[in-house]
N, C-alpha and C positions, 0 to 999 in steps of 0.2 A: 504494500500500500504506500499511496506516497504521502508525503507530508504535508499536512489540508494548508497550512502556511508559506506554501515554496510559490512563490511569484513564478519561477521555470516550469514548473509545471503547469499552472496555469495556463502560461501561455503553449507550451506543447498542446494541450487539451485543445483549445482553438485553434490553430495552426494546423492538426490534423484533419479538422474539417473541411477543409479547404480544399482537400483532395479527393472530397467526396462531392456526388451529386447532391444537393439539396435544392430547398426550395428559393426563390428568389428572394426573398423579404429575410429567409433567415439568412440567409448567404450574406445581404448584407447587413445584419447586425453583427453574423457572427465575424463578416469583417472589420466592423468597428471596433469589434470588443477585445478582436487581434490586436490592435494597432495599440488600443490602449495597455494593452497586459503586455506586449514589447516593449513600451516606455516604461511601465512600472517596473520592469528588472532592473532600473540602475537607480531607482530613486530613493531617497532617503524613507524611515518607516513610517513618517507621517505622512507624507506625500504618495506613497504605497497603499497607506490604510483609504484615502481618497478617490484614487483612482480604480482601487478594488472594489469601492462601491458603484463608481462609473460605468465598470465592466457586469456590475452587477445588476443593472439596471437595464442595460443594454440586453442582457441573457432574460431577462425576467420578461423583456416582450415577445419573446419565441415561446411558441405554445410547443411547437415540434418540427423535424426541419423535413421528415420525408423519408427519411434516412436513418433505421435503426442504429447503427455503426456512429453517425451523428449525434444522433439520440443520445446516447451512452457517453460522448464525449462532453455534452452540453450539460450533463446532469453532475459529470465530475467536474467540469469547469465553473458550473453554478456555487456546487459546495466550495471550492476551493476559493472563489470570489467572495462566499457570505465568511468565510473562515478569516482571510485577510480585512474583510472590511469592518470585521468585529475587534481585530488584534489590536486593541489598546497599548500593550505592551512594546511592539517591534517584533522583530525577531530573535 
């Protein structure tokens, strides 16, 4: 299992859906929410904790993308968005 706090895997999670067929509206959320969990790999943990809810928000308007293989990636990439955008702490 991976670590519901690793900003990389987050974005792994989105990144591989991109290689799959989906539906068009989720395609481009789930490229938005790419782009944002690429930037939050270098930012500092407050700044991390913000854009995890960004990313988080973004996922939360995908109902489903079409795509079971997707599916499963958006459901690990959600948890792992609510996990960072709760992390008070940092890492």
């Amino acid at each position: 299992m991976t670590d519901t706090t690793d900003p990389a895997a987050l974005y792994e999670h989105l990144a591989a859906t991109a290689e799959l067929p989906i539906e068009r509206r989720a395609s481009r959320l789930l490229g938005e929410a790419e782009a944002v969990a690429d930037d939050l790999r270098d930012c500092s943990p407050d700044v991390q904790t913000q854009r995890a809810a960004i990313v988080l928000e973004l996922l939360e308007e995908i109902e489903e993308t079409g795509n079971p293989e997707a599916d499963e990636h958006l459901e690990c990439a959600r948890t792992l968005a609510a996990d960072l955008a709760d992390d008070s702490g940092g890492s």
